[in-house]
N, C-alpha and C positions, 0 to 999 in steps of 0.2 A: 785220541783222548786217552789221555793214562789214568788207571785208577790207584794207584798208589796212594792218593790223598784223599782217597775217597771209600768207606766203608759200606759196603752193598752186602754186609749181615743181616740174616734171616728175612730174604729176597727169596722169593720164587724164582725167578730167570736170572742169566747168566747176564755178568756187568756187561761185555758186550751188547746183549740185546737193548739194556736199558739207555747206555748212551748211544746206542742209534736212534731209538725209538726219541729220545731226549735231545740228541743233537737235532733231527727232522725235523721236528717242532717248533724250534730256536732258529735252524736257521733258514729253512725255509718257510712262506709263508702259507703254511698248511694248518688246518685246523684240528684237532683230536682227532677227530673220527677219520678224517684223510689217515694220519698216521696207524689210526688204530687196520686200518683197511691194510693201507701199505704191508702191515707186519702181518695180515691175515691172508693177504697172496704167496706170502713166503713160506705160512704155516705156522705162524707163531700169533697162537690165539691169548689176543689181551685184551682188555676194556680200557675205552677210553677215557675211566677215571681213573686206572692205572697210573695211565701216560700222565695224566694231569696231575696228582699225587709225584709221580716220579719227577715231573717238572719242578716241581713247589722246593723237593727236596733236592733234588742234583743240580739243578737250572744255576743256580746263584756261583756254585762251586766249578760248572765248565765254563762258565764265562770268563772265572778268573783264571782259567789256564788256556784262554785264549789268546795268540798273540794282538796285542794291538799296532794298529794300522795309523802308519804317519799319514798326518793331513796332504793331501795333492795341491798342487800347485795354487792360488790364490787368482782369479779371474779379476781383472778390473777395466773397468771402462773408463775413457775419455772423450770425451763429448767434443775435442777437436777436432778442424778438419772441414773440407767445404761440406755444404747441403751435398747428401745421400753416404755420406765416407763416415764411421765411427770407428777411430785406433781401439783394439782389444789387448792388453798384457797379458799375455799366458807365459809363466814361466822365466819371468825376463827376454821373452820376445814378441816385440810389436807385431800385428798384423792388421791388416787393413779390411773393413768389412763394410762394403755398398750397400746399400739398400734402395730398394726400386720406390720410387716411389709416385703418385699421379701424378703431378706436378711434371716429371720431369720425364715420364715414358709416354713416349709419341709414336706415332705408327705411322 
């Protein structure tokens, strides 16, 4: 995360600490206190209204120098095929997917 675009005057902690403590938040799904914990095994004592504060204000700004991510391939189903067979499209290639079903598993 660069801080170039981003102004972390009259901050107690060093921009680093904040976008970690602010990336953890975002993008894992950890709760305040998790993170607040996390930075208190490391040694760096903050409160969790800190972190939340610091969210409200950085949050909006590291998202936007997130790269965004192309959509993956598009799944689609076809409902042709005998009883237990449904074709799957992934990706422009067909595959074949059985399904067991009572009717047709004998022992």
């Amino acid at each position: 995360m660069t801080s170039s675009t981003i102004s972390y005057k009259n901050h107690r902690f060093p921009p680093q600490i904040i976008a970690r403590a602010v990336w953890l938040y975002f993008r894992f799904p950890l709760s305040l206190r998790l993170v607040e914990e996390m930075l208190l095994e490391r040694g760096i004592v903050v409160s969790y209204e800190t972190i939340r504060r610091w969210g409200r204000k950085f949050g909006a700004a590291y998202v936007k120098q997130l790269p965004r991510k192309k959509p993956s391939g598009v799944v689609t189903l076809s409902f042709s095929g005998w009883k237990g067979q449904r074709l799957v499209d992934i990706q422009a290639t067909q595959a074949a997917i059985f399904h067991a079903s009572k009717a047709s598993s004998r022992w």
